[in-house]
C-alpha positions, 0 to 999 in steps of 0.5 A: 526540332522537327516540327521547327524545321517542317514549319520552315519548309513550308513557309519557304515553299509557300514564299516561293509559290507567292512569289511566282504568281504575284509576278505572272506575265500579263499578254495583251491579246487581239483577234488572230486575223489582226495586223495592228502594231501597238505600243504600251502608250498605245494600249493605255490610250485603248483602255482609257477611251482616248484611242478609238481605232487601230493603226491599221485603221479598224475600230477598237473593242477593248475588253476587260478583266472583271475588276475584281480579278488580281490580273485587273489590277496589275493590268491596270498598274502596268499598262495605264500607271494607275490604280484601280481606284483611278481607273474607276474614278477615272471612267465614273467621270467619263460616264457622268459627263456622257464622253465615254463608255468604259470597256466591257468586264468578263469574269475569266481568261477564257471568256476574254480570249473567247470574245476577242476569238469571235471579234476582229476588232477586239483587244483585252488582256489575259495571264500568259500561262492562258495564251493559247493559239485562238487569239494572238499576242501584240503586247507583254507587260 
């Protein structure tokens, strides 16, 4: 009887641990020094190579997640409605016809916030629990 109810505890506490981190808070991050506005539809625009500057009218850097990092496929659900199949497929067609480049893969948040920390014009996305104060949050998703 014991065993039975340790065995359920523990798969409570791992339900509730699986919870929290499939539901982790994706930021969309740029340079501190940037004042740029943006949208989620502008943000998808960014990703999907068909906005090339900021508002603000500074050119745009994006940067990406390594793809096989669970944080790019959420990214990629939530701010362009698209799997990550899509998206390959999506800039595979892009690179064959020569129309574009896809951004840049880096293999963690701190890589990431660490570019876009030395990039005025860059623009990625990391986990919210990796926000710190060397680059600045435009966009929650």
């Amino acid at each position: 009887m014991l065993n039975h109810k340790l065995a359920g505890m523990f798969f409570a506490v791992a339900a509730i641990f699986f919870i929290n981190t499939a539901q982790a808070e994706i930021v969309v991050v740029v340079n501190k020094a940037n004042q740029a506005t943006l949208s989620k539809n502008d943000v998808a625009r960014i990703f999907l190579g068909k906005m090339k500057s900021y508002s603000s009218g500074g050119s745009v850097t994006p940067v990406n997640i390594d793809r096989k990092h669970k944080l790019r496929d959420e990214f990629n659900k939530k701010a362009l409605n698209k799997s990550s199949s899509q998206v390959k497929a999506y800039w595979s067609k892009l690179v064959f016809s020569g129309k574009g480049t896809p951004p840049k893969e880096f293999a963690s948040d701190a890589k990431v916030k660490a570019f876009i920390a030395a990039n005025p014009d860059a623009i990625g996305y990391i986990d919210s629990t990796s926000l710190d104060d060397s680059v600045k949050s435009v966009l929650s998703l």
